[in-house]
C-alpha positions as CSV (number, residue, x, y, z in Angstrom):
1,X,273.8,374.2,15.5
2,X,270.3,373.3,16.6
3,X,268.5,374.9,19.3
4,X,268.8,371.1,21.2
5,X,272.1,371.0,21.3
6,X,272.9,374.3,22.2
7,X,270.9,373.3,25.5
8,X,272.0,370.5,25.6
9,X,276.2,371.5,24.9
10,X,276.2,375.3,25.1
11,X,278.7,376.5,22.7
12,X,281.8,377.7,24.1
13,X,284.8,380.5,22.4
14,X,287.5,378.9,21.1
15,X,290.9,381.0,21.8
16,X,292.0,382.9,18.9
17,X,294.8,380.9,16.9
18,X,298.1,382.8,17.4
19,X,299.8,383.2,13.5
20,X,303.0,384.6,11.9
21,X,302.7,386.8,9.0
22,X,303.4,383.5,6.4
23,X,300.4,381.5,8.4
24,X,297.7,384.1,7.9
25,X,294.5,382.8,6.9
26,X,292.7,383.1,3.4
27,X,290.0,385.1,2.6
28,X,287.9,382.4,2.8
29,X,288.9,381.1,6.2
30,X,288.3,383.8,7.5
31,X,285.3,384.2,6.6
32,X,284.0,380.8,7.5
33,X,285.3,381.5,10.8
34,X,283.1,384.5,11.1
35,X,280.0,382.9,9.5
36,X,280.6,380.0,12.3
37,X,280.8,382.9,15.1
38,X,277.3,384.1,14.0
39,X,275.7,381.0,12.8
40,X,276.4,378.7,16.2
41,X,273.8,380.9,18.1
42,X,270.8,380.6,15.7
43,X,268.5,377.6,16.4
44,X,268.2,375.5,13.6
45,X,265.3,373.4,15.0
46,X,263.1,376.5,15.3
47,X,264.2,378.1,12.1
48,X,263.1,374.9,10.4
49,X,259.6,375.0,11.7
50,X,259.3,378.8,11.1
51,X,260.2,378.6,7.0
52,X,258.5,375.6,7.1
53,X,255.3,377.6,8.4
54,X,255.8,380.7,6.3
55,X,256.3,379.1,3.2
56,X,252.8,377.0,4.0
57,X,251.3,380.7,4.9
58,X,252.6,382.2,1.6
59,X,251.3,379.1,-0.6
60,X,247.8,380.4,0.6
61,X,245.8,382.7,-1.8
62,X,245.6,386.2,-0.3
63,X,247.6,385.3,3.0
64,X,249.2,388.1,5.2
65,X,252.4,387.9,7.0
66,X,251.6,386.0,10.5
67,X,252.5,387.6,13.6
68,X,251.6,384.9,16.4
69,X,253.6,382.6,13.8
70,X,256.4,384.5,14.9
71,X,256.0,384.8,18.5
72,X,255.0,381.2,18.9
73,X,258.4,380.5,17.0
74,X,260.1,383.1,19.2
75,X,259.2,381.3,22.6
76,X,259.6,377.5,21.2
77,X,263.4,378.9,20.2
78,X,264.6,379.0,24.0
79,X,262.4,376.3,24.9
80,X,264.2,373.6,22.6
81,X,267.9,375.0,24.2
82,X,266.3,374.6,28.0
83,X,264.8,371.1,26.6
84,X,268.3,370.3,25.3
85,X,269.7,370.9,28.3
86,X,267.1,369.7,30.5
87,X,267.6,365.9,28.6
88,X,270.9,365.7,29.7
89,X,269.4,365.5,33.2
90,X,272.2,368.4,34.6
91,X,270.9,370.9,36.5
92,X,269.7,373.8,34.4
93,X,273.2,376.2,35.2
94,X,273.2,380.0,34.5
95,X,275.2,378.9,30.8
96,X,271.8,377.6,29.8
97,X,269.6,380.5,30.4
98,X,272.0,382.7,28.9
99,X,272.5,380.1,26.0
100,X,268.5,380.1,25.7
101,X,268.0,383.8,26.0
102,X,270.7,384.5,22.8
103,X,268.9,381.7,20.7
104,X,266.1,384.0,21.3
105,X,267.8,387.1,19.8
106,X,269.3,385.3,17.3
107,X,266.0,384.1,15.6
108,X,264.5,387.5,16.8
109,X,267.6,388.8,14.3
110,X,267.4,386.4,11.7
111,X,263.5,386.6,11.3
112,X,263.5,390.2,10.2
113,X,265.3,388.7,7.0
114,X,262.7,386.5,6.2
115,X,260.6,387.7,3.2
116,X,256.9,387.5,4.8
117,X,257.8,386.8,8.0
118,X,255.4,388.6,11.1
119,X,257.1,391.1,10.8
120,X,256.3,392.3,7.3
121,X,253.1,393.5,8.9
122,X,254.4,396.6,10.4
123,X,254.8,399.2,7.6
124,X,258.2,399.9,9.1
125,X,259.7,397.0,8.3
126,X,257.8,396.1,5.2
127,X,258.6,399.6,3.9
128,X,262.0,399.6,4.6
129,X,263.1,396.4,3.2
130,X,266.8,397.3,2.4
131,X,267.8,399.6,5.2
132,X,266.0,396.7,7.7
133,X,268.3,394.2,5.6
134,X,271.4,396.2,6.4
135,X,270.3,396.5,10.0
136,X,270.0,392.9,10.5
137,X,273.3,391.9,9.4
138,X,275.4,395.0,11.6
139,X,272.8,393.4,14.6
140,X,273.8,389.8,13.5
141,X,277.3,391.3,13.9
142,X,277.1,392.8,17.0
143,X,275.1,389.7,18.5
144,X,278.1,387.5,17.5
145,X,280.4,389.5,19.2
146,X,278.4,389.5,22.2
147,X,277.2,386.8,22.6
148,X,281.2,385.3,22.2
149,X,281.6,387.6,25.1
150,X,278.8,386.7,27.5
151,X,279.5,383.0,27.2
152,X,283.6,383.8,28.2
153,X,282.3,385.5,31.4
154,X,279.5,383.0,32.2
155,X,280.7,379.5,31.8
156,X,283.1,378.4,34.4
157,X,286.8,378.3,33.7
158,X,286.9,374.4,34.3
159,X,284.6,373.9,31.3
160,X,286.5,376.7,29.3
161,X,289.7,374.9,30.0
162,X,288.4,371.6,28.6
163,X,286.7,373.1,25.5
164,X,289.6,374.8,24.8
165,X,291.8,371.5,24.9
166,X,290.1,369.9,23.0
């Protein structure tokens, strides 16, 4: 989903489906249903501009890893969401704050995957490629989780009620 229209339409949990034993999802349901859990949060628009930017940077001869890339990207992410929402002409409503604040985390997440991204300039993370790796995905894992959560207790129920309708 792009950082626009999660201002603009902040995603909201779906209930979980209720199944017998014979109605159990496949394997690969399943999975696309937790992909779609993480993946909702991240802002596409953003994420565009930043591989856009660090493939340019890379193309260069003898280029480093650029950090003010990354926190430029960083602060446009919540921008776009409080833009999205802002263009609906709503007021701006405690949903999209929080909505802008987990786009935030989510590329701040997401980011620390991307091969010379900023943040291959500290030796920490540029040392510790695999274990940083593994970090990011149990982060991107916990992030879904809450994230799912903080939107149940923020958006009001008359909103949750319709979502969930529909």
């Amino acid at each position: 989903m792009s950082a626009w229209q999660i201002g603009s339409r902040p995603p909201t949990p779906k209930p979980p489906e209720r199944r017998t034993r014979e109605q159990t999802a496949g394997s690969r349901q399943g999975t696309q249903q937790f992909v779609n859990t993480l993946t909702k949060w991240i802002p596409g628009d953003a994420l565009a501009v930043y591989v856009t930017g660090v493939t340019a940077l890379h193309a260069q001869p003898q280029s480093r890893p650029s950090v003010p890339l990354l926190v430029v990207v960083a602060v446009v992410a919540p921008l776009l969401v409080i833009g999205g929402a802002w263009a609906t002409g709503k007021p701006l409503g405690t949903p999209t704050w929080v909505s802008a604040g987990l786009a935030l985390v989510a590329f701040g997440i997401w980011s620390l995957t991307v091969p010379f991204s900023g943040w291959q300039r500290w030796s920490l993370i540029s040392g510790n490629q695999e274990g940083v790796a593994i970090g990011a995905a149990v982060a991107a894992l916990l992030f879904g989780l809450f994230a799912e959560g903080l939107v149940l207790r923020v958006t009001p129920a008359a909103k949750r009620a319709t979502a969930e309708g529909a």
